[in-house]
C-alpha positions as CSV (number, residue, x, y, z in Angstrom):
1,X,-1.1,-29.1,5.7
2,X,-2.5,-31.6,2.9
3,X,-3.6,-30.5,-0.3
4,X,-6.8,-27.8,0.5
5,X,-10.2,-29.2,0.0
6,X,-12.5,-27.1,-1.4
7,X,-16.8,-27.7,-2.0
8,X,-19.1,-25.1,-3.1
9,X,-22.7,-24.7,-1.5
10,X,-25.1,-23.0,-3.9
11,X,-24.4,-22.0,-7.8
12,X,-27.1,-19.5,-8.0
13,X,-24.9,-16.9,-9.4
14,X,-21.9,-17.4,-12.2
15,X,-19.6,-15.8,-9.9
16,X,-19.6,-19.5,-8.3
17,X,-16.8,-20.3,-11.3
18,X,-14.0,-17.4,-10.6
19,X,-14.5,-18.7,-7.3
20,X,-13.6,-22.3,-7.6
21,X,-11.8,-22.2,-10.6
22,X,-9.2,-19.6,-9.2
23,X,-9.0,-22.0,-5.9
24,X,-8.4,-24.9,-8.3
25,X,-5.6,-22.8,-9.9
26,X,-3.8,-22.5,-6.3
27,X,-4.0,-26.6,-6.1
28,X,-7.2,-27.4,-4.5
29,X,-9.3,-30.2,-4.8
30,X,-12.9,-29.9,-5.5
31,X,-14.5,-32.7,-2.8
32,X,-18.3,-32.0,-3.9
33,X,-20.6,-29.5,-4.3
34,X,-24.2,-28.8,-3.5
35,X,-27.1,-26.6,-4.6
36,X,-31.0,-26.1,-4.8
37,X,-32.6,-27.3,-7.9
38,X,-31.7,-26.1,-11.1
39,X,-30.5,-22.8,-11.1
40,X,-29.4,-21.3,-14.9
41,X,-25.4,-21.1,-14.1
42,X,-25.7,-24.8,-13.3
43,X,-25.1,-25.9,-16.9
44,X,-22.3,-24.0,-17.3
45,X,-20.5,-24.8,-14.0
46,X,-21.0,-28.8,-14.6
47,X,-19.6,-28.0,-17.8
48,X,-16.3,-26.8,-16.4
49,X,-15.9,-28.7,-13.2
50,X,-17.3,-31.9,-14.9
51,X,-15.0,-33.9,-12.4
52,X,-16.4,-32.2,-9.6
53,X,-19.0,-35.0,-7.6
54,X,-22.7,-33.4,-6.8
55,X,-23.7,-34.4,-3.1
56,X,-27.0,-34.4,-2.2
57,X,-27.4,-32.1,1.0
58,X,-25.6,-29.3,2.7
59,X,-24.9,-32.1,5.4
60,X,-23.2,-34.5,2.6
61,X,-21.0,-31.4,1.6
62,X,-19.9,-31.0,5.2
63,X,-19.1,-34.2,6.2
64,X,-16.4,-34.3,2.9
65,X,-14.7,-32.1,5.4
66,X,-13.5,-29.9,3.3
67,X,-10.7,-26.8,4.3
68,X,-12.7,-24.7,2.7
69,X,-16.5,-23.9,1.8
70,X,-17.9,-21.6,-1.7
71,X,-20.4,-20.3,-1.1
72,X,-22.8,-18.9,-4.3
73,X,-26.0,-19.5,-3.2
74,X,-29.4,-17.0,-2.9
75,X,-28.1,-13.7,-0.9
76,X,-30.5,-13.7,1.5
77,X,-29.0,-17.6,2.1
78,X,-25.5,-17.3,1.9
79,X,-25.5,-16.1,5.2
80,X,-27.1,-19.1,7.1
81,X,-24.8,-21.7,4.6
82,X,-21.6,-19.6,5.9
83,X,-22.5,-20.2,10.0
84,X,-23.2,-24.1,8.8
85,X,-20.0,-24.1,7.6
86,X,-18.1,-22.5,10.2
87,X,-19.9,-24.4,13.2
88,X,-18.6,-27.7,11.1
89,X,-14.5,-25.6,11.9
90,X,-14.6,-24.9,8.2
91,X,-13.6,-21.7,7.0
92,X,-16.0,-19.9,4.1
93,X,-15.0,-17.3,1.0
94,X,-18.6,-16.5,-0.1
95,X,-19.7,-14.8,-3.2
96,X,-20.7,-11.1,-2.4
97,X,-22.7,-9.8,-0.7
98,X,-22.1,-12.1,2.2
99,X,-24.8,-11.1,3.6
100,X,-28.6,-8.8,2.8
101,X,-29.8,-8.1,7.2
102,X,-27.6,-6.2,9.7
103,X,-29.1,-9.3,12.0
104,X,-27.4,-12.0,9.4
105,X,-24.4,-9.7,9.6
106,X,-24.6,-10.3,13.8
107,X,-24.7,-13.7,13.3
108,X,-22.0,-14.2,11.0
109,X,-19.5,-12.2,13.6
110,X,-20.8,-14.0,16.6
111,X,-20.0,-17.3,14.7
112,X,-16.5,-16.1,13.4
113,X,-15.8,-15.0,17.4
114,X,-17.0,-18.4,18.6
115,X,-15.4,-20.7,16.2
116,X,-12.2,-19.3,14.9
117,X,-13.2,-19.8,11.2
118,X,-12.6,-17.4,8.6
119,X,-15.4,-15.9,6.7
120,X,-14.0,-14.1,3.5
121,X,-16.1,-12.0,0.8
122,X,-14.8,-12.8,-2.6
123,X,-15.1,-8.7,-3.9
124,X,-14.7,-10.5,-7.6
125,X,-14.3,-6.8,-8.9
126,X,-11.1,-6.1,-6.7
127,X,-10.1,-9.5,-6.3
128,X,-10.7,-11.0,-9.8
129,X,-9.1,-7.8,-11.8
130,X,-5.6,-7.8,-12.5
131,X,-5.5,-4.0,-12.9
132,X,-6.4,-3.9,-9.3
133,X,-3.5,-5.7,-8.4
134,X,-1.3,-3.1,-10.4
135,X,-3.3,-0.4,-8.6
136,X,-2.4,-1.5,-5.3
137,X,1.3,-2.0,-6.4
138,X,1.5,1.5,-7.1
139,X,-0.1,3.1,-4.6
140,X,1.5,1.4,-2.2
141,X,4.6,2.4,-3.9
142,X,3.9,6.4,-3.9
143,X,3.0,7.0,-7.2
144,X,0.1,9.5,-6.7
145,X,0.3,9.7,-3.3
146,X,-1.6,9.6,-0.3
147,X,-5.4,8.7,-2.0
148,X,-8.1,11.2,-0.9
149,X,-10.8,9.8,-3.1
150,X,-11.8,6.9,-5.0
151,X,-15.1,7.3,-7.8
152,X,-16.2,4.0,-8.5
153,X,-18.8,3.1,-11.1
154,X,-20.1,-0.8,-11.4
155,X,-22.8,-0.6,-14.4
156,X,-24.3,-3.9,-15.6
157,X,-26.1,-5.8,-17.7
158,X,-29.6,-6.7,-16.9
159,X,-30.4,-9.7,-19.8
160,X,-33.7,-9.9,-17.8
161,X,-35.0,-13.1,-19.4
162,X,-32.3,-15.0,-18.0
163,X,-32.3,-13.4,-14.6
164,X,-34.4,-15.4,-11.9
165,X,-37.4,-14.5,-9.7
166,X,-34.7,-13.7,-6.7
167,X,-33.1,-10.9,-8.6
168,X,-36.1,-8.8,-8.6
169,X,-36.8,-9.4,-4.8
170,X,-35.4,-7.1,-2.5
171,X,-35.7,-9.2,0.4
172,X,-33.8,-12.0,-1.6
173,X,-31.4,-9.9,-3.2
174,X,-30.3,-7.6,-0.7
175,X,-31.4,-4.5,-2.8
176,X,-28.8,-2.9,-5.8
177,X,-26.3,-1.4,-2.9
178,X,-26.0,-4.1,-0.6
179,X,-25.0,-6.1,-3.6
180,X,-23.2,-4.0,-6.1
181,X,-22.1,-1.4,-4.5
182,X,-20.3,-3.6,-1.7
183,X,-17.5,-4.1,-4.2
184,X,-16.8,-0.1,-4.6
185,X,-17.2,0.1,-0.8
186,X,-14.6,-2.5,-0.8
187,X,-12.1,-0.7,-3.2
188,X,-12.6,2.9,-1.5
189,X,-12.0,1.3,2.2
190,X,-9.0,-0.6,0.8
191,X,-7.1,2.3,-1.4
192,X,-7.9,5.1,1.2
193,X,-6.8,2.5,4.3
194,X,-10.3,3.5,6.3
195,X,-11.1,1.0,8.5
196,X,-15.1,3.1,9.1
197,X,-16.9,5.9,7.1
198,X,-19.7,7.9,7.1
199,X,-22.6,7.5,4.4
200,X,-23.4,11.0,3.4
201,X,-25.5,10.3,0.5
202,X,-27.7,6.8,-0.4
203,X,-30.0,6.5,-3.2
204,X,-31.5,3.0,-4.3
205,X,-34.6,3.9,-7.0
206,X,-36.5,2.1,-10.2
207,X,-36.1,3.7,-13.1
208,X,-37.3,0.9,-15.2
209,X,-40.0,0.4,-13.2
210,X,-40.0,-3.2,-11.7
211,X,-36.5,-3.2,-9.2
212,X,-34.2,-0.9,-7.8
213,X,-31.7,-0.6,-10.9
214,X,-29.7,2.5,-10.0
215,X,-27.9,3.7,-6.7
216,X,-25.4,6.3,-5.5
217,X,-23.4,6.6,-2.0
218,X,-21.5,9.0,-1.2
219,X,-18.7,8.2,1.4
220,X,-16.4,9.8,3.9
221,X,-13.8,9.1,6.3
222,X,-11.0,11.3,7.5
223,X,-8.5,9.2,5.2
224,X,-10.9,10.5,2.6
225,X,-13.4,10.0,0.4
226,X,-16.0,8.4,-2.2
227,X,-18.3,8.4,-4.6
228,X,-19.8,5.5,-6.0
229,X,-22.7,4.9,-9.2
230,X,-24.3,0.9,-9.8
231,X,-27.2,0.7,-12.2
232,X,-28.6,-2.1,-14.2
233,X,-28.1,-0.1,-17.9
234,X,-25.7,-1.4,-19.7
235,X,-26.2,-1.0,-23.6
236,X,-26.5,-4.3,-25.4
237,X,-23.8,-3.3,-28.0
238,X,-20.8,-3.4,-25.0
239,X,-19.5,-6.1,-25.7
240,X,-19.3,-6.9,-22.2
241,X,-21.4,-7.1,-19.2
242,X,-20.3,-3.8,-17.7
243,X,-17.8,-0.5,-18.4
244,X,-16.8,-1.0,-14.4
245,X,-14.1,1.8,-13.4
246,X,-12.2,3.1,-10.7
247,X,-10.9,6.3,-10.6
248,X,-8.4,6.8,-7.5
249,X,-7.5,10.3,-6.6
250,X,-4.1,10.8,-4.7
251,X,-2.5,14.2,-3.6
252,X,0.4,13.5,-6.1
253,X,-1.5,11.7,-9.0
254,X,-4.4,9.8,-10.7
255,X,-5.2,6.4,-11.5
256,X,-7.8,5.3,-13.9
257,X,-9.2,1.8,-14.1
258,X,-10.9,0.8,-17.2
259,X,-11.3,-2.6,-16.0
260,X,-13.5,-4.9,-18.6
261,X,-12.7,-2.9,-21.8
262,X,-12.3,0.7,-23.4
263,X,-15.0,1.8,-25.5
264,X,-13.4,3.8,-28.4
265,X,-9.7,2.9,-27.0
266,X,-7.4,-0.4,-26.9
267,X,-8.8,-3.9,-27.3
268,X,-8.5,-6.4,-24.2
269,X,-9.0,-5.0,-20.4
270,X,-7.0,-4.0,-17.3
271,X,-6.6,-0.4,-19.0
272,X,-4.7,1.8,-16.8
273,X,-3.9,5.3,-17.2
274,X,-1.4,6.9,-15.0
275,X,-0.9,10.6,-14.5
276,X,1.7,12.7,-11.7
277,X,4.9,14.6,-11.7
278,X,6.7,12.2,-14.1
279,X,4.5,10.2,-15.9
280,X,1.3,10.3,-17.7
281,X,0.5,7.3,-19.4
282,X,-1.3,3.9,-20.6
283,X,-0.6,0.8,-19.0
284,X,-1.7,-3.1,-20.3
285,X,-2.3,-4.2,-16.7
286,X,-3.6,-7.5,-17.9
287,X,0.1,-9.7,-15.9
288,X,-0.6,-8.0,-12.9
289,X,-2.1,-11.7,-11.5
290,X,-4.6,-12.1,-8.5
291,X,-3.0,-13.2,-5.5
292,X,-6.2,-12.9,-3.1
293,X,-6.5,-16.6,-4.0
294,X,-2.8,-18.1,-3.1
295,X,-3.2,-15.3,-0.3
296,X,-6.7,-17.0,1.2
297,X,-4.8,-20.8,0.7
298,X,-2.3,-19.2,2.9
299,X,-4.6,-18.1,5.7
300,X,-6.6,-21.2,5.9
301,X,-3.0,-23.0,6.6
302,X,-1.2,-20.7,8.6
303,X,-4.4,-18.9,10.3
304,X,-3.7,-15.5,9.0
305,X,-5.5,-12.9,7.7
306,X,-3.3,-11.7,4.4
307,X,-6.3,-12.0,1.4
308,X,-8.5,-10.0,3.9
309,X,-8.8,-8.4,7.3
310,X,-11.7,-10.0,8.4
311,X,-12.5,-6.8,10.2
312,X,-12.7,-5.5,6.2
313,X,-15.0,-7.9,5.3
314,X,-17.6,-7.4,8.2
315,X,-17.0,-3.4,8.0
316,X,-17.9,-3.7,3.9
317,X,-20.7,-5.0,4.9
318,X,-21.8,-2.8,7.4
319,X,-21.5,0.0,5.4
320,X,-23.3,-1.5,2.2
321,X,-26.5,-2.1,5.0
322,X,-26.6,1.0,6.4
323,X,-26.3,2.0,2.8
324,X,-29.5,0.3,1.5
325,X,-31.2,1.2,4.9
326,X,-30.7,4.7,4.5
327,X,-32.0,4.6,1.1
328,X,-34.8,2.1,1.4
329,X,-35.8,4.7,4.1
């Protein structure tokens, strides 16, 4: 295979420049990208891709033929880009969630059975953490275990004067669990090894008044199971856009995440803390690397699915709908 082409449809959300720049880093070429009008991460993403071309439709970005589609658009949108893209035999890594209706999630499967293509969820908060990486090494290794339970919390920043109309509309945005929490349903389905759970426990509610800005599910399998907080209140004094954490239970250990910093503790992020028989310690996860990326390259040439099952990806889904539907409900 050539050098991958890579395009991006829609830069609605900032997540759009992990996504290509971490492709870029595994030797792609960005051939173009498209989006909508003038959405506020566009400044910023022309400013670090300034050699990447702007095309004027979706149809101009798909007959660059690239290997590979971004997709960052709208929520509710992302899902009708991604089926564009894969009718045109061009595989998709889309920003989460991939999709905000149980009938786009349909669509999207049908599509992936009738073409071949792969459709990949980018779950930046697994995929984009090094600590995560380091996680997974050790688990996988035995060091606490066989996991029984993860508790993961994904608080944020709401900066509401930048935020668009979208993010306050539901039927835009997919609601707080079908887009936050589809990262910690990620990271419990991936560190317990279910492949289906139960949801036991969905709440999606406005505290401040306006959107839903806080949500809980409660998850369980028989490989175990989860717990999982979002809310839109981070303090403005973090100096970060969210104390996201993972705390992964095994029968012979603990692992802590303190992914984007340590209030109180060391400076950078990728905190680990690692307690069972033998050890009980602090570890600067920050080298672990992210090879999701090199991982999804390799798929697209070889027609594997190493970055991510694509059963995964549909079943996150799944489970972050019936989520909000319970909820909502």
């Amino acid at each position: 295979m050539s050098k991958l082409k890579v395009a991006v449809l829609g830069i609605d959300h900032r997540h759009a420049f992990g996504m290509l720049g971490n492709m870029l880093q595994q030797g792609a070429d960005c051939v173009g990208w498209w989006t909508d009008g003038s959405p506020e991460p566009l400044a910023g993403f022309v400013k670090r891709f300034p050699d990447a071309p702007r095309l004027p439709s979706v149809d101009a970005v798909l007959e660059a033929a690239p290997d590979l589609i971004i997709i960052s658009a709208i929520p509710c949108d992302r899902a009708a880009l991604a089926i564009r893209a894969m009718e045109a035999g061009i595989d998709v890594m889309s920003d989460k969630p991939g999709c905000t209706t149980m009938a786009q999630l349909d669509a999207i499967k049908a599509c992936v059975a009738r073409t071949g293509r792969i459709w990949s969820v980018d779950f930046s908060e697994r995929f984009e953490v090094p600590c995560v990486t380091r996680a997974a090494e050790l688990v996988q290794a035995g060091a606490i275990g066989r996991v029984i339970q993860t508790v993961g919390l994904g608080p944020h920043r709401l900066n509401r004067a930048t935020r668009p109309d979208w993010f306050f509309d539901p039927a835009r945005n997919g609601g707080i669990l079908t887009d936050i929490a589809s990262h910690q349903i990620d990271q419990f389905l991936y560190f317990t090894g279910a492949t289906d759970a139960e949801v036991t426990l969905a709440t999606a509610t406005s505290i401040g008044g306006d959107f839903q800005d806080f949500g809980e599910i409660a998850l369980r399998a028989s490989e175990g199971h989860g717990y999982i907080r979002v809310d839109w209140f981070t303090p403005d004094a973090l100096p970060t856009w969210g104390d996201g954490r993972l705390t992964i239970l095994g029968t012979e250990g603990t692992i802590e995440l303190r992914k984007y910093v340590d209030v109180g503790g060391a400076a950078g992020t990728d905190h680990m803390l690692l307690t069972n028989g033998s050890r009980c310690e602090r570890i600067d996860a920050s080298d672990a690397g992210l090879p999701y990326f090199a991982r999804l390259a390799a798929d697209i040439r070889d027609r594997t699915q190493t970055a991510m099952p694509q059963a995964h990806a549909f079943k996150v889904m799944e489970l972050a709908l019936r989520a909000q539907a319970m909820a909502d409900a």
